[in-house]
N, C-alpha and C positions, 0 to 999 in steps of 0.2 A: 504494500500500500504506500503511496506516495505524501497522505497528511497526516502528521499529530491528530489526536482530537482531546478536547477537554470535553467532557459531560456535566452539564446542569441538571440536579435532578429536582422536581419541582415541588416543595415543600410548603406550597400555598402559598409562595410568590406570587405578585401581580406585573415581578418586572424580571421574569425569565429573559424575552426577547430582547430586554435592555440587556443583561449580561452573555447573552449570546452572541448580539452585534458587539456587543465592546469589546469580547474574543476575538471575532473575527475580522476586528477594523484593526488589533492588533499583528492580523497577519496566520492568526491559526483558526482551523476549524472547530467548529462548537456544535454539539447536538442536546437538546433537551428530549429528558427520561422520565417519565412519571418516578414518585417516591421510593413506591414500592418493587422496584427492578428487583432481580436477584443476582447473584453471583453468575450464574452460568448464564442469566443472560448479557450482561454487562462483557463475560469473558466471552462474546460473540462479538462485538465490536472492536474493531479494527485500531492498536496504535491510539490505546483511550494511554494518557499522561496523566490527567488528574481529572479529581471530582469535586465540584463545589454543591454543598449542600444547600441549596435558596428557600428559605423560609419567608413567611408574610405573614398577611392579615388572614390570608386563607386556608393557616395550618389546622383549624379543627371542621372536621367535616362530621357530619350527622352526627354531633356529640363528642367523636373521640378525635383525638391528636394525630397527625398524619407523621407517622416514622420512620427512617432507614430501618433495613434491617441491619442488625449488628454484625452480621457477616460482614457486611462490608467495608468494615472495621480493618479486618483482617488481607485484604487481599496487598496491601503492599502498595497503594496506588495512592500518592498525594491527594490528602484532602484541606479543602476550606470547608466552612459553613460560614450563613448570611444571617442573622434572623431568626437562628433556629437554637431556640435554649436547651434541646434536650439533647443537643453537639455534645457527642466525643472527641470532637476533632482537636487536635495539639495547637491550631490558627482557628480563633473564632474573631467574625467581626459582630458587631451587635446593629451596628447602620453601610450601606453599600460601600464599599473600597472603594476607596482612590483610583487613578487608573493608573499609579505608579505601584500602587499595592496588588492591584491585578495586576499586574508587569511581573514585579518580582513573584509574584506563585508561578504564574505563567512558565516565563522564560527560566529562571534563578531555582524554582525549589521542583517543579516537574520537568527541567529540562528541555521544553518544547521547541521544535523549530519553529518558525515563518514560514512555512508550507503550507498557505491557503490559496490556491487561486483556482482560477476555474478550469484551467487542462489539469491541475493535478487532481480537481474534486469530477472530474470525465472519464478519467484515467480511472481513477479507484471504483466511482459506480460502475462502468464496465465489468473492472474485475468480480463486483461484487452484483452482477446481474448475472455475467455468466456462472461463477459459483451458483446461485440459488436456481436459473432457470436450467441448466445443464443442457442438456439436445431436447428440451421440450419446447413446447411451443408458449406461445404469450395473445391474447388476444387484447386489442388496443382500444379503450374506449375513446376516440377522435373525432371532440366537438369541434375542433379546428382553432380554437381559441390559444392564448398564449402558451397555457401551461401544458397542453395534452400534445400541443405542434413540437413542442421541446423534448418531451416526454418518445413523444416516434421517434424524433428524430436521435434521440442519442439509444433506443433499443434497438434501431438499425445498425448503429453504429457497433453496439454489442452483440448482436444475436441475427442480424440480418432478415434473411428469410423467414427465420422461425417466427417472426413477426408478422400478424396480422392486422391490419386497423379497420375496425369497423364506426361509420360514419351514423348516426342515424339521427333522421329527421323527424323529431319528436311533435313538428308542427309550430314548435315556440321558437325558432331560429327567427335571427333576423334577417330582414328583406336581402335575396340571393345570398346570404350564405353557405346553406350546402352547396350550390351549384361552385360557388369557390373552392372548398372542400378537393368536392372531386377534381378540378381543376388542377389545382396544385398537387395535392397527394395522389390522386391516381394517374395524373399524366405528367407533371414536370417533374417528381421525384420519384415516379416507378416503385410504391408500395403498394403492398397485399391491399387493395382496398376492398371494404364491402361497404356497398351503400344500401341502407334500409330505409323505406319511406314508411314510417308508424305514427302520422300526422290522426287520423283517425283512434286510432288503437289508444292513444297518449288522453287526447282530447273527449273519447269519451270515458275515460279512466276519472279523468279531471274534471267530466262533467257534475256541476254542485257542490265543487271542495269548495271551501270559499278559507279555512286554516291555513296558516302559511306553512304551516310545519308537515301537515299533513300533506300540503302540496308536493314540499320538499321530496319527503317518504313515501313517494305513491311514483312522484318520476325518478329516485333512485331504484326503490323497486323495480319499475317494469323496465328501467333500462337493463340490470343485472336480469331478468328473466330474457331479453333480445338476446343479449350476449351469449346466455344461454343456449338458446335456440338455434343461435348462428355456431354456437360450438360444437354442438351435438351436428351439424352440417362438414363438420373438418374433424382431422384425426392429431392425437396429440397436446388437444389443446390442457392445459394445467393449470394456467395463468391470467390473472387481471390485469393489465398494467394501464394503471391512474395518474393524473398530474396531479393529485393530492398535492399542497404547498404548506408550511405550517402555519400562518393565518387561517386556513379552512378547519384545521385541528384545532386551534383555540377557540374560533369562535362556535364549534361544533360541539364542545363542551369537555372539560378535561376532569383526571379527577380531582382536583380543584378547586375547578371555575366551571358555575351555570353556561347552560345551554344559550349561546346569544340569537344562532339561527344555526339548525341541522342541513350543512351543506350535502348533497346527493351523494358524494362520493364516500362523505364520513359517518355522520349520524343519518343516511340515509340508506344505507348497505343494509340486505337481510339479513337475518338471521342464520338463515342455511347456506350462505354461501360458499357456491359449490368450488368457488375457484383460490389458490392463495392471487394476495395479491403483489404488485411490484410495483414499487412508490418511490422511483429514484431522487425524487424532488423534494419531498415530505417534510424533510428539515431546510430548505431553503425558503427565502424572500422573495418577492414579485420582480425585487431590481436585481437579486440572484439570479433569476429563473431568467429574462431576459439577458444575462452577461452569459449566462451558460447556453443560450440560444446562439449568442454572437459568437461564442468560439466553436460552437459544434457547425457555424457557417451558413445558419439559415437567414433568409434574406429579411435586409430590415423590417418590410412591411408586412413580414408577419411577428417579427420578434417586435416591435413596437406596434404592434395593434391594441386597441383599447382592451382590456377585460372585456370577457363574456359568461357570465356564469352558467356554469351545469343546467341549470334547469331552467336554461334562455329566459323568454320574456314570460314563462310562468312566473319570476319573482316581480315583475314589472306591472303584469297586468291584475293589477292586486284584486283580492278578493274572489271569488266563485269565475272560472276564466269563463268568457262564450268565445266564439267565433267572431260577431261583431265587433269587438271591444280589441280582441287580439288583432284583426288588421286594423284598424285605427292606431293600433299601438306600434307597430309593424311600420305602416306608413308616416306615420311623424317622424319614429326614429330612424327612419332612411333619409327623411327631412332636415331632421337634424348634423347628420352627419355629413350629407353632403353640404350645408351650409358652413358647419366646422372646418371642412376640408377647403372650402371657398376663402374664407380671411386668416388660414393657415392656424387656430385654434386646435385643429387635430394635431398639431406638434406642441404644444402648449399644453393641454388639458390632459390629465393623464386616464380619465373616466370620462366620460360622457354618455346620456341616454334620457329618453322619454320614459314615463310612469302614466299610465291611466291608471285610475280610481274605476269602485264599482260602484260608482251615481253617478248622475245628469243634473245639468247647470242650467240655468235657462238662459237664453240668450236669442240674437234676432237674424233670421235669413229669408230671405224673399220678401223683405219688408214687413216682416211678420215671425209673430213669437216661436221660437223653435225650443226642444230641449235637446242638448249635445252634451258626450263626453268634456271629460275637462283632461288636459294633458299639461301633467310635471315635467320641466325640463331639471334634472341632473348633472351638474360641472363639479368635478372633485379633482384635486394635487394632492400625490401621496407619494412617500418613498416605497413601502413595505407596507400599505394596505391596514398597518394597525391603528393609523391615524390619519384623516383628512380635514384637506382645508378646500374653502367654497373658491372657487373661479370669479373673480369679478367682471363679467363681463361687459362689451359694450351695450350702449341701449338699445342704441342703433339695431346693433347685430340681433339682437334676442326681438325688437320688434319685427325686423325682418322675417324674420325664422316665426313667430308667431301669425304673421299675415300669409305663409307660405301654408303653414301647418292646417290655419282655419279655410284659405282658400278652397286648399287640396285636399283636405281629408274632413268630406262632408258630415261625419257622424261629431263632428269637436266644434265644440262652440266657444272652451274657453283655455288659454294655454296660462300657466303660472310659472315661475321660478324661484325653486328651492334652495334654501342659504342656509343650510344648520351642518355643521360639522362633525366630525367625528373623533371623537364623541359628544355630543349624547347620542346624536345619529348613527347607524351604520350606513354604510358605504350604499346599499342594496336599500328597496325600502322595506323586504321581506326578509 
């Protein structure tokens, strides 16, 4: 293996992420472990140097204290603790170190090198996709978005053929979407594609959900049953492989930290799941996952495409989805983005997107009282997804983009723009 790693193990910390970037703005690789790891799991990972135990506000869960085992006391491996009064540890801090004090554990008392970059973190997942998939096969879930585009593209790079991706058009994509998809992955880069069109099968699954959560877990479900389906079609298949990124993990609920929203591929997986899965991404950031996009070679305008989540414009078209509502939502946010991409906002904004509501606004066309949707515009700036800030846009622009929206897409009568950050908002409005 080519990095160090240091292990954070999460002890109802609420600022894990903080001491994982400040590892690895140091230069070394950092992965966060729930509390409760074991030895033999821990002695699965690769060139671990030290462990810090991060304690917080969310060390008692349902009653009781959240704690190492004390084995892990014993195995030899530098530890600190943060926070955590019921530390063994020989180095305990009581409030967050310094970063000259995480320097010296770091480099001075675990020996660690500066070996974090992203051919060495390419280099090692490789190695460590081939180890777990062997001469099996892997079947791709590829919604085309950042993370899952990243996610093909470096299992090709490890396992080649035995990679399958399957595309499937769940009905909530945004306008020409898949037809991109196939575009790119089945003819400029020559992968296993399979395209599935379950625009129907999705939408009447979804018909009357009107719960966000439930939405979530009805299109993770029946996308792992597609997968399914298309695997029992092929011989070999073993494997899941997800863009899972570690934002989808926190805010999918740790043991920890409440449920903030069950993203598809986390808190929305079944129970039975038939397949393991492979999540070479899991511990990285959204500006990771793009830097590992740009050295594995993929071309900018798909490693700088906005986010697209799992369960497309089902988190958008809030409340009980129809058909109506989904193309109205569909066509705005085509509107908007071609607008974005008109006064160069699309290299600026690192989110952007439409939200219909489930009610009607009153308002006036053909010179007389109509009732129309009402459509959210969304502008977010983030580095890593765990925090945004609102986009100030011009007036100009956003009336523009409102008169296009109300012109063209007969069913809206009223367009708004949204300014709440994150936190207390998330990113998503579902």
């Amino acid at each position: 293996m080519k990095q160090d790693m240091i292990v954070i193990l999460d002890l109802g910390s609420t600022q894990n992420t903080v001491v994982a970037r400040q590892i690895r703005d140091m230069g070394v690789y950092s992965e966060i472990h729930p509390h409760d790891i074991t030895p033999e799991e821990l002695g699965k990972l690769d060139n671990v140097k030290g462990i810090i135990l991060n304690g917080g506000e969310n060390r008692v869960v349902d009653g009781e204290e959240v704690v190492v085992m004390d084995a892990l006391y014993d195995l030899g491996i530098p530890m600190i603790s943060i926070d955590y009064p019921q530390s063994k540890c020989e180095k305990q801090f009581s409030v967050f170190p310094t970063d000259e004090e995480m320097k010296a554990f770091v480099f001075d008392t675990c020996k660690s090198e500066a070996n974090w970059n992203m051919k060495n973190f390419i280099a090692d997942q490789v190695e460590i996709i081939r180890r777990q998939v062997g001469d099996k096969k892997v079947l791709l879930a590829l919604s085309g978005g950042v993370d899952s585009s990243v996610v093909a593209a470096l299992l090709i790079k490890a396992i080649g053929k035995q990679l399958t991706c399957v595309h499937v058009n769940h009905g909530l994509m945004r306008k020409n979407e898949s037809e991109n998809v196939v575009e790119v992955f089945g003819k400029q880069l020559d992968a296993n594609l399979v395209y599935v069109d379950a625009t129907d099968r999705f939408l009447d699954k979804l018909a009357g959900v009107a719960d966000p959560e439930e939405k979530r877990k009805i299109i993770g479900s029946e996308f792992i049953r597609v997968f399914e389906e298309e695997a029992r079609k092929l011989e070999g298949i073993e494997f899941l492989g997800q863009g899972t990124i570690y934002p989808d993990i926190i805010e999918s609920g740790t043991k920890t930290a409440k449920v903030v929203k069950s993203h598809h591929n986390v808190g929305g997986l079944p129970e039975d799941l038939q397949f393991a899965l492979v999540e070479p991404l899991a511990q990285l950031f959204k500006d990771e996952v793009r830097a590992c996009g740009v050295e594995l070679g993929l071309p900018a305008e798909m490693v700088y495409r906005q986010p697209f989540p799992g369960p497309g414009l089902g988190v958008r078209c809030l409340g009980a989805i129809t058909r109506e509502r989904l193309e109205a939502l569909r066509e705005s946010d085509a509107i908007l983005r071609e607008e974005f991409a008109k006064t160069g906002l699309d290299k600026k904004v690192w989110q952007y997107f439409t939200v219909v509501p489930d009610f009607k606004a009153v308002g006036v066309r053909n010179h007389e009282r109509s009732m129309g949707y009402m459509v959210v515009i969304r502008a977010v700036n983030t580095i890593d997804a765990m925090t945004a800030s609102i986009e100030r846009i011009d007036y100009d622009i956003l009336e523009n983009i409102c008169a296009r929206i109300t012109a063209e897409v007969s069913s809206v009568s009223r367009v708004c723009y949204e300014i709440t950050p994150k936190p207390v908002a998330t990113i998503e409005f579902e």
